[in-house]
LOZA-710994 format. One record per residue (C-alpha): x, y, z; chain; residue number from 1. Coordinates in nm, 2 decimals, always signed. Layout:
! LOZA-710994
REC    east   north      up  ch    i
REC       X       Y       Z   A  NUM
...
! end
This chain:
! LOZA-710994
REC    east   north      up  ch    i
REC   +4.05   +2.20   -3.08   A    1
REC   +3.75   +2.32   -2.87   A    2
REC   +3.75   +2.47   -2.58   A    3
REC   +3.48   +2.27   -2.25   A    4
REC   +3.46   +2.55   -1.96   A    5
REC   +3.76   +2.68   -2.00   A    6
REC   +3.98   +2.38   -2.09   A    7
REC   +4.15   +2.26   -2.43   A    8
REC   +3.97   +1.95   -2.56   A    9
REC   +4.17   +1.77   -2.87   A   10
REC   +3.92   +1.64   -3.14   A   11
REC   +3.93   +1.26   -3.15   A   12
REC   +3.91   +0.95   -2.96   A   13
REC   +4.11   +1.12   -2.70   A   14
REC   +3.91   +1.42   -2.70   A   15
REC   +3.59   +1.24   -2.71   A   16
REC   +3.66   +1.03   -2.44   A   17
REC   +3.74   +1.35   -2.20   A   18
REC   +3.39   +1.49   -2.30   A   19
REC   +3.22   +1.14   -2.21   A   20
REC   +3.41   +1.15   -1.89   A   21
REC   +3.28   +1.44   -1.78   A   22
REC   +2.94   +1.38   -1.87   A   23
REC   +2.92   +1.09   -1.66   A   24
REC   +3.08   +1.31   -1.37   A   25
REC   +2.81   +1.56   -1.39   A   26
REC   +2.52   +1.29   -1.38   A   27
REC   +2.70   +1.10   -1.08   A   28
REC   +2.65   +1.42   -0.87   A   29
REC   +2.35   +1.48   -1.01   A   30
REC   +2.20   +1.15   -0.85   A   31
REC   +2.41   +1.22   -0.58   A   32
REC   +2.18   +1.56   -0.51   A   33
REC   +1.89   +1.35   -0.58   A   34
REC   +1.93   +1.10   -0.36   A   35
REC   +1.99   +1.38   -0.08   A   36
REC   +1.69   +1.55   -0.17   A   37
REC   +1.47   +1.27   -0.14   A   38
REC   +1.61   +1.17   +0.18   A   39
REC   +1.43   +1.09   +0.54   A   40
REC   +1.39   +1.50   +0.66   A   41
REC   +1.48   +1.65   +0.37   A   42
REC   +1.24   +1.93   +0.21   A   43
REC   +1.18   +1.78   -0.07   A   44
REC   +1.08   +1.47   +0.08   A   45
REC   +0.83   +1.66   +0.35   A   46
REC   +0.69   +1.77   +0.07   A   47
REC   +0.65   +1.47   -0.11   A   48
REC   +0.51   +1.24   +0.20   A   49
REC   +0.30   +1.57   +0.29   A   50
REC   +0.14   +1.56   -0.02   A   51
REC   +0.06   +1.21   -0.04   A   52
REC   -0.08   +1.26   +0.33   A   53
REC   -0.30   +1.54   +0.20   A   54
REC   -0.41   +1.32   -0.13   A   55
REC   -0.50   +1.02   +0.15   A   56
REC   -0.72   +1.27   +0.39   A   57
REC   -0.92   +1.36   +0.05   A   58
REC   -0.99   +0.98   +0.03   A   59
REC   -1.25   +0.75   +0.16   A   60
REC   -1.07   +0.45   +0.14   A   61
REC   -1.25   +0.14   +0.12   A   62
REC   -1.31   -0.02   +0.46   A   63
REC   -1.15   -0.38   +0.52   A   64
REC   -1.26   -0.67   +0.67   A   65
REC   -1.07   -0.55   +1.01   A   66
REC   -1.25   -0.27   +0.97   A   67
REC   -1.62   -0.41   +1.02   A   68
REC   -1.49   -0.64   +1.25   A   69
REC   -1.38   -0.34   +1.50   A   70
REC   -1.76   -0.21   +1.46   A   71
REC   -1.86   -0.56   +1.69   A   72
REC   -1.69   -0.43   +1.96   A   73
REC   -1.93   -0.10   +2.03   A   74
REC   -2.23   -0.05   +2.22   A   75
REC   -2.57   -0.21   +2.08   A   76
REC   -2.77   +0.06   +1.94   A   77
REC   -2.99   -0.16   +1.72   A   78
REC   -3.32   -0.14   +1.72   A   79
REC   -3.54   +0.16   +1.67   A   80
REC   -3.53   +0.44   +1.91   A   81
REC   -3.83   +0.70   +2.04   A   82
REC   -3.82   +0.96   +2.23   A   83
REC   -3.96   +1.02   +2.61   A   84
REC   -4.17   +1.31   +2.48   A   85
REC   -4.30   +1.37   +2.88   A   86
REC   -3.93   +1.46   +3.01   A   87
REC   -3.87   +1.69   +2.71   A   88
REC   -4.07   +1.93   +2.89   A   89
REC   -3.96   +1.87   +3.22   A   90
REC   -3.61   +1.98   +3.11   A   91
REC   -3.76   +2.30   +3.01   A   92
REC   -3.82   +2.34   +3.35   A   93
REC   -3.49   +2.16   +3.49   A   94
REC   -3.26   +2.26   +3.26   A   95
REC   -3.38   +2.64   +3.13   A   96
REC   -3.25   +2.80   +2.87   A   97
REC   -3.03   +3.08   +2.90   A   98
REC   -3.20   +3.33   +2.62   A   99
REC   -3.06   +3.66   +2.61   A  100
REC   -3.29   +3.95   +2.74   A  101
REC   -3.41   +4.03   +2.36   A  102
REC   -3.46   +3.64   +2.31   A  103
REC   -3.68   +3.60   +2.62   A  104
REC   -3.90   +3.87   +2.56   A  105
REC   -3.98   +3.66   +2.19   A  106
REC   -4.02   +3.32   +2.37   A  107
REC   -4.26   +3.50   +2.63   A  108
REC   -4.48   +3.64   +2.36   A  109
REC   -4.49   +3.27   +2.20   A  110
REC   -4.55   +3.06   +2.51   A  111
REC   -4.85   +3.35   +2.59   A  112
REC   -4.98   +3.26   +2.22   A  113
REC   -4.92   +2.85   +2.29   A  114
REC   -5.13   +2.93   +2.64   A  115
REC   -5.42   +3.09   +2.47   A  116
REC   -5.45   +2.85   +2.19   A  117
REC   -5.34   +2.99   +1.96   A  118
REC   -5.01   +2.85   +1.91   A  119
REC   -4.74   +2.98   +1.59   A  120
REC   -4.67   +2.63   +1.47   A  121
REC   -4.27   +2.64   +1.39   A  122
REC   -4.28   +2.33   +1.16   A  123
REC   -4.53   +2.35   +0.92   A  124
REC   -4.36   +2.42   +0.62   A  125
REC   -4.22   +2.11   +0.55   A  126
REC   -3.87   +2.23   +0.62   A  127
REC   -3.67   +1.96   +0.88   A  128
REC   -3.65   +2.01   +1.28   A  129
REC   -3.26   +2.06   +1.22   A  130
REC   -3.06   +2.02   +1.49   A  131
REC   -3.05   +2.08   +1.71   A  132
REC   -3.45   +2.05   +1.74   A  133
REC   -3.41   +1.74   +1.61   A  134
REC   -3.26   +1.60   +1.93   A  135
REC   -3.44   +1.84   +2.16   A  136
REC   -3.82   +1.81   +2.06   A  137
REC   -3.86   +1.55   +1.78   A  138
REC   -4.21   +1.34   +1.82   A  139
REC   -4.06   +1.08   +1.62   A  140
REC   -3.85   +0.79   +1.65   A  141
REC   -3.50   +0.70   +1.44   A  142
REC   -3.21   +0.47   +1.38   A  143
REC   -2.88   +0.44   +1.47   A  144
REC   -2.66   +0.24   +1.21   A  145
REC   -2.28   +0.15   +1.22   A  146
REC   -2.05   +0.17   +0.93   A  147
REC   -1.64   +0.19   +0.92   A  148
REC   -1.60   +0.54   +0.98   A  149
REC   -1.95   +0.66   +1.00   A  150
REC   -2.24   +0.62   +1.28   A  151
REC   -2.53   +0.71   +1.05   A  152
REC   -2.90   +0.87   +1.20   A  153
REC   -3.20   +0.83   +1.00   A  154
REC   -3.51   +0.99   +1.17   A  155
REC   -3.86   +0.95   +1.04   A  156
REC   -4.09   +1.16   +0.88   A  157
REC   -3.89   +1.31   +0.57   A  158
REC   -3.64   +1.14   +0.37   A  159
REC   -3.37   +1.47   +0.44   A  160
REC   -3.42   +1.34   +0.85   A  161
REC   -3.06   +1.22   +0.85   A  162
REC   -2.72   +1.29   +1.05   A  163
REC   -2.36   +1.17   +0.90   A  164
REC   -2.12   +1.16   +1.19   A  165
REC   -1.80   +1.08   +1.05   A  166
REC   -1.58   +0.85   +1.30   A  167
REC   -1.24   +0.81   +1.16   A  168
REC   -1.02   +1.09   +1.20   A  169
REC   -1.14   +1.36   +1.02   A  170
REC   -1.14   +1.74   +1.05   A  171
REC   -1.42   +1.97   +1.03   A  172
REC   -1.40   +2.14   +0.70   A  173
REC   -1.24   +2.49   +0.74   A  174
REC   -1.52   +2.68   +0.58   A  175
REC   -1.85   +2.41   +0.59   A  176
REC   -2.16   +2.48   +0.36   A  177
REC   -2.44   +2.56   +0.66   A  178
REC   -2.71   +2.24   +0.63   A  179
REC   -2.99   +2.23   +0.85   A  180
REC   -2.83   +1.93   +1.02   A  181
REC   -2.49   +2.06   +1.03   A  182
REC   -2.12   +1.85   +0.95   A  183
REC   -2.05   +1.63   +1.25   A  184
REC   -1.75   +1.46   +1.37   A  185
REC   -1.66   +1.21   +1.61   A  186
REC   -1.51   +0.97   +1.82   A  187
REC   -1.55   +0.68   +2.09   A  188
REC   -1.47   +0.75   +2.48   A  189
REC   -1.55   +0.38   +2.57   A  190
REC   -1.86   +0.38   +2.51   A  191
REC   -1.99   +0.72   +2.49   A  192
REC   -2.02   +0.92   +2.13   A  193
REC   -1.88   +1.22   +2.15   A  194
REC   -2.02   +1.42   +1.88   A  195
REC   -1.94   +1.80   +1.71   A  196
REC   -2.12   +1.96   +1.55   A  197
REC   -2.07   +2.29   +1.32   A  198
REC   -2.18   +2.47   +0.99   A  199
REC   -2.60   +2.45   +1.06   A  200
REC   -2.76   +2.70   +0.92   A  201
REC   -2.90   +3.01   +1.10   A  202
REC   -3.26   +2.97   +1.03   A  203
REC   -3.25   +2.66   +1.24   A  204
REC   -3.48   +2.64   +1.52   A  205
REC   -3.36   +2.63   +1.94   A  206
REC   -3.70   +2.48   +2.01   A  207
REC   -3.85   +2.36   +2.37   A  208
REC   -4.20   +2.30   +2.18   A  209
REC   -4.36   +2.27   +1.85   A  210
REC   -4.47   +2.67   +1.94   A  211
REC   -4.19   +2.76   +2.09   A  212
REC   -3.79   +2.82   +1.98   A  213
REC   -3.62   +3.08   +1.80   A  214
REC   -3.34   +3.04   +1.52   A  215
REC   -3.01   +3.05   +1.64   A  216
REC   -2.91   +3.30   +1.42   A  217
REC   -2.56   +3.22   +1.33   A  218
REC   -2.22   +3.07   +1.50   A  219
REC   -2.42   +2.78   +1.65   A  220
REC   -2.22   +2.46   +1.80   A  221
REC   -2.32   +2.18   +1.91   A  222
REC   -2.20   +1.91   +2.12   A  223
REC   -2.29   +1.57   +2.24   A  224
REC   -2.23   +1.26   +2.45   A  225
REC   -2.40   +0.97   +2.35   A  226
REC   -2.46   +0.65   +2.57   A  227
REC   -2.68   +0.38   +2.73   A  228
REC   -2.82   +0.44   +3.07   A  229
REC   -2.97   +0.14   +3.04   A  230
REC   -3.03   -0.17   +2.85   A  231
REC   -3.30   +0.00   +2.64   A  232
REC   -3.24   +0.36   +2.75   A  233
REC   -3.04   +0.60   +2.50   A  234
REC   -2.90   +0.91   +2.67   A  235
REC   -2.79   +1.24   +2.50   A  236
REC   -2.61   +1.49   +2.70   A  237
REC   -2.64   +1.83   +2.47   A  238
REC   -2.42   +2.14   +2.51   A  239
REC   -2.57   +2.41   +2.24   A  240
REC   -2.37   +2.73   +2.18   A  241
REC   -2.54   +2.98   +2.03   A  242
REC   -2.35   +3.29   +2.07   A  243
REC   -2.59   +3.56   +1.91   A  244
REC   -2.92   +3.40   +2.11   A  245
REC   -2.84   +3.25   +2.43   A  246
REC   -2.61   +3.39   +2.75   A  247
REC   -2.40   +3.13   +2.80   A  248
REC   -2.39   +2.74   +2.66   A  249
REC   -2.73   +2.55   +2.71   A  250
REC   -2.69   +2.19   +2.89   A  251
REC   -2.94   +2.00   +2.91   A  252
REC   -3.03   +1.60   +2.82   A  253
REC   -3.30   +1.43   +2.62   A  254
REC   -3.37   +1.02   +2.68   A  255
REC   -3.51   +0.78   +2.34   A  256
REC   -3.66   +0.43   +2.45   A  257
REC   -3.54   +0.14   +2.26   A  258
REC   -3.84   -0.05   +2.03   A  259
REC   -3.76   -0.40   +1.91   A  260
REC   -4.09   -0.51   +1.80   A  261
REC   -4.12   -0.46   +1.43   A  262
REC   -4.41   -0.28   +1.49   A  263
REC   -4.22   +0.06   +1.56   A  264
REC   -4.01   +0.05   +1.28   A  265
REC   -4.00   +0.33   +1.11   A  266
REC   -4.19   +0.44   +0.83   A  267
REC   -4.14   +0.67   +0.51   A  268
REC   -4.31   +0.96   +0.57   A  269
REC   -4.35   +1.28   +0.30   A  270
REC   -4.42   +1.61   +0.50   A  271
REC   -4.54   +1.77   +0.17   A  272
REC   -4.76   +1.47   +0.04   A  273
REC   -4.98   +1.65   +0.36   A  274
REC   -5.04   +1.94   +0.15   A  275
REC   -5.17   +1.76   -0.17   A  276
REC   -5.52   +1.54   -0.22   A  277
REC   -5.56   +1.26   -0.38   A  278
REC   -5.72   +1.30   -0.75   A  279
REC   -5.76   +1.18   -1.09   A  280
REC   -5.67   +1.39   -1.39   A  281
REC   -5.90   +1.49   -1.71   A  282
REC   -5.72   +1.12   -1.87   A  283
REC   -5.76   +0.90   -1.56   A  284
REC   -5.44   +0.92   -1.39   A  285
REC   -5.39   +0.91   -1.07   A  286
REC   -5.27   +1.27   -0.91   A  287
REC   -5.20   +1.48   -0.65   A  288
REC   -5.41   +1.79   -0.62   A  289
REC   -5.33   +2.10   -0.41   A  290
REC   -5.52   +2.14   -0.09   A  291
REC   -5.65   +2.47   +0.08   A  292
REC   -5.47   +2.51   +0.46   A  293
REC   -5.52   +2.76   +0.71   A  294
REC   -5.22   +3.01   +0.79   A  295
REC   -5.06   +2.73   +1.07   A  296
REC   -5.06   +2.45   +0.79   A  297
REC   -5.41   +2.24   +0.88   A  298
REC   -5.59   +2.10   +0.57   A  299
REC   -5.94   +2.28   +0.50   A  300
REC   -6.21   +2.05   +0.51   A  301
REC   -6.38   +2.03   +0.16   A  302
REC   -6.60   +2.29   +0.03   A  303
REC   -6.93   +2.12   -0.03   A  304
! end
């Protein structure tokens, strides 16, 4: 005789068939407790859905034929777009830029050098406008291109010209890596992008020329609304909050013309192919040889 929890157990078939009995007792509550855990509500199963949900938000699932059929249905921002340079610097004027005291008396010393001629260019070392110069000052024209879950900006010039602004749901990442163009999210009111934009590095520029801007130095957000004010007019509402450079939130608006002839498409562009000339090596081949600039980034001419 044996003794289960307490209880006399007599060896045997009668004995063995107790044991197995309870056995089977124990693993029919056990389901029982399983079945309950995993119900609708219960911890267990928040924690199981909740981690699914979290494993499907770290996933760029592969967009469906629904998906690309939903892009038909937004505005037509084909083409290529460039900017109205002239009403750039009107807003200056229209739209003035809130520096704080210690900022103004740096953007007064610049526009006094840009006046004399002898302006501080702030893009000549190959590094990209950033936002948010990109939108404010830019010379050049871009793209706009559609994707499920993306509207994707490519500007010309440099090959790193390019804003991601992700469209389907996401978050901004609670700690971003700063990038000179920033991590953008956003979403459709009708038809009007409504972009944010956060993580930009602090060396980017808050430019009203190619002289003049200072870098925002930190905390810098940006936000946009994006829309046609006309058939081939492109309108982009800014809202820049730079806490350690500016008073209060800058609002102000930049236009782009549409170009449809192929002629304006845009074109790769190197900044730092500029700094090099073109040569041939001691075995013939074809090179690029560094060129002598002045201090504000203009090619020497050759020494004769």
């Amino acid at each position: 005789m044996s003794v289960l929890r307490g209880q006399p157990v007599q060896h045997g078939v009668s004995g063995l068939t107790l044991v197995l009995s309870w056995i089977a007792s124990r693993l029919a509550l056990a389901a029982v407790g399983f079945a309950i855990a995993l119900a609708p509500g219960s911890s267990v199963a928040s924690a199981t859905a909740s981690g699914a949900a979290t494993a499907a938000a770290a996933t760029n699932a592969p967009p469906q034929a629904r998906d690309w059929a939903k892009l038909a249905a937004l505005p037509d921002w084909s083409g290529v777009w460039t900017p109205n340079m002239s009403d750039q610097d009107a807003r200056i004027a229209s739209d003035p830029v809130p520096w704080t005291p210690a900022a103004a008396a740096q953007i007064a010393k610049l526009e006094a050098a840009e006046q004399a001629g002898d302006p501080k260019g702030l893009f000549v070392n190959c590094l990209p406008e950033s936002m948010p110069s990109w939108m404010l000052i830019s010379h050049n024209a871009m793209e706009i291109l559609y994707s499920p879950g993306r509207v994707t900006i490519l500007g010309e010039l440099d090959g790193n010209r390019l804003r991601r602004i992700y469209t389907d749901g996401r978050a901004h990442p609670p700690d971003p890596d700063p990038t000179f163009h920033g991590h953008s999210i956003g979403h459709w009111a009708g038809d009007t992008l409504v972009v944010d934009t956060v993580g930009i590095l602090p060396q980017t520029l808050i430019a009203v020329s190619e002289a003049v801007g200072l870098p925002n130095n930190g905390d810098l957000h940006v936000i946009e609304h994006i829309h046609l004010a006309g058939p081939d007019r492109l309108q982009d509402d800014l809202e820049i909050i730079a806490p350690h450079m500016l008073t209060k939130p800058w609002k102000t608006t930049r236009y782009f013309f549409r170009q449809r002839a192929r002629k304006y498409d845009i074109v790769e562009g190197v900044c730092l192919q500029g700094s090099f000339s073109e040569g041939v090596d001691a075995n013939g081949n074809a090179i690029y040889v560094p060129a002598p600039q002045t201090e504000g980034g203009n090619l020497l001419p050759p020494v004769k």
